[in-house]
Steps between C-alpha positions, in 0.01 A plus 500: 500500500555779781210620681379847408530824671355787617705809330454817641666775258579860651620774315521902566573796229762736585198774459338318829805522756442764751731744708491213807587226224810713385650301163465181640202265359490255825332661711146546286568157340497355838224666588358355186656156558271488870164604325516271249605218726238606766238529158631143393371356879205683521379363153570132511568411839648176590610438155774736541669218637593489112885628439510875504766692237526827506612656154670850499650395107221528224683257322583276783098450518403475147811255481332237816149573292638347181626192683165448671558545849305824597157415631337822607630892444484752763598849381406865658265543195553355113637801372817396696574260235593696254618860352259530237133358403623291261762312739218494775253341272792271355566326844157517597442285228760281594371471832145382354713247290693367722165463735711722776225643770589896532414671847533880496457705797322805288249483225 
């Protein structure tokens, strides 16, 4: 069986791209991308010596959740993971299930 991983999952809306970001998502996500990562440290420590993957596919993540392999969740904030209170509470639930630890970086 693999090990599990750390996912971190970053996501922006179009409606949060600024004037310096232009019509290109990388920018903010890598901004994103570094707090989470620096979040991820800062909260366990030396047990991020655990395989980081960083998810910028929904589906990609939900996908490595089903087969077991994500250990922890770091997102911006939980209503990343979704478009709509239903879908949020779906894979929160899933998360619980599947006994996945989620880290957010706001309340």
């Amino acid at each position: 069986m693999e090990e599990k991983i750390n996912a971190v999952y970053v996501m922006v809306r179009r409606d949060e791209l600024t004037a310096e970001d232009g019509c290109s998502y990388e920018r903010p996500l890598a901004l994103q991308e570094r707090a989470c990562l620096d979040f991820l440290k800062a909260t366990v420590g030396e047990e991020t010596n655990t395989r980081i993957q960083i998810y910028r596919r929904r589906a990609d993540l939900l996908k490595d959740m089903d087969r077991h392999l994500v250990k922890r969740l770091v997102v911006e904030s939980a209503d990343r993971l979704g478009a709509t209170p239903q879908e949020i509470e779906g894979i929160l639930f899933e998360l619980k299930m599947e006994q996945v630890e989620l880290l957010t970086l706001q309340p």
